[in-house]
C-alpha positions in Angstrom: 68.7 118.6 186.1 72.1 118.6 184.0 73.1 116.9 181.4 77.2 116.8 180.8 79.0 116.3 178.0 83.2 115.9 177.9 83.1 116.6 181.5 82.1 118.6 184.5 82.7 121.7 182.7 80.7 121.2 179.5 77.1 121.0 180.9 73.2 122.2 179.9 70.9 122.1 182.5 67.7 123.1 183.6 65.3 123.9 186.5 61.9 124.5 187.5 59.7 125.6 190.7 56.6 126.2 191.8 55.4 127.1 195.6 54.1 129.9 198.3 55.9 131.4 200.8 54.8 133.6 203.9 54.4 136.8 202.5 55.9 139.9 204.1 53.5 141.4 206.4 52.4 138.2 208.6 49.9 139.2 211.4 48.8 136.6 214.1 45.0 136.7 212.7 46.4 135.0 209.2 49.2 134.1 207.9 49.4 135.3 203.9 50.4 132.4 201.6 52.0 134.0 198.4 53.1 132.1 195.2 55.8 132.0 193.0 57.5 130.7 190.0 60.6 130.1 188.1 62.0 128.7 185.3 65.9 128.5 184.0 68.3 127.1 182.0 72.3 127.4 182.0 74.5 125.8 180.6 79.1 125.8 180.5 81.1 124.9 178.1 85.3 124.7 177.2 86.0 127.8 175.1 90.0 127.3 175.3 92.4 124.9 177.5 92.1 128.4 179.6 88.9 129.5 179.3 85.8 128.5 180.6 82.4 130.1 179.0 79.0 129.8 181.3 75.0 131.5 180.5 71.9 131.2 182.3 68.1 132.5 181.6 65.8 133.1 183.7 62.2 133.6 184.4 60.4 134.7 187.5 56.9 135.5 188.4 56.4 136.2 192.0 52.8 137.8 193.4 53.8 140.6 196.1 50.3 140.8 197.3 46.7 139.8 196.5 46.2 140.7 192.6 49.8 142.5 192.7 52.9 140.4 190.4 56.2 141.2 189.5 57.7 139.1 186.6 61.4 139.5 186.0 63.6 138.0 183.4 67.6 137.5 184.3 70.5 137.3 181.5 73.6 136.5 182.6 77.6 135.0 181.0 80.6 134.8 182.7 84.0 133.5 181.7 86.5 131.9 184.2 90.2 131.9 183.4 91.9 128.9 184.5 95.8 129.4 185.8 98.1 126.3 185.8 
């Protein structure tokens, strides 16, 4: 979900997920359901009439096996330059 401001460029958004997913090793006896997570929010916004500013966070919790996780958090900003 978004929400925008000005316009397409000035934004904050947000997402969320939940589910499983065949895990890695998959033998024809069972099929291994693993479960995951996430969470994030990003967001844009005008710095300049050239410059575009965008940031994100994010959480992850994945399990790798039975009793086995990983979480993982993700940082990330970029600028775009905009040539008229």
């Amino acid at each position: 979900m978004r929400r925008y401001y000005a316009d397409a460029d000035n934004y904050i958004g947000g997402r969320v997920g939940y589910g499983s997913a065949p895990g890695e090793q998959v033998t024809t006896v069972e099929l291994a359901r693993l479960n995951s997570a996430i969470a994030a929010i990003q967001g844009s916004r005008t710095l300049t009439s050239r410059v575009i500013g965008s940031w994100s966070l994010t959480y992850e919790h994945e399990e790798l096996a039975t009793d086995r996780f990983r979480n993982r958090w993700e940082i990330s900003g970029g600028a775009k330059l905009l040539f008229r």
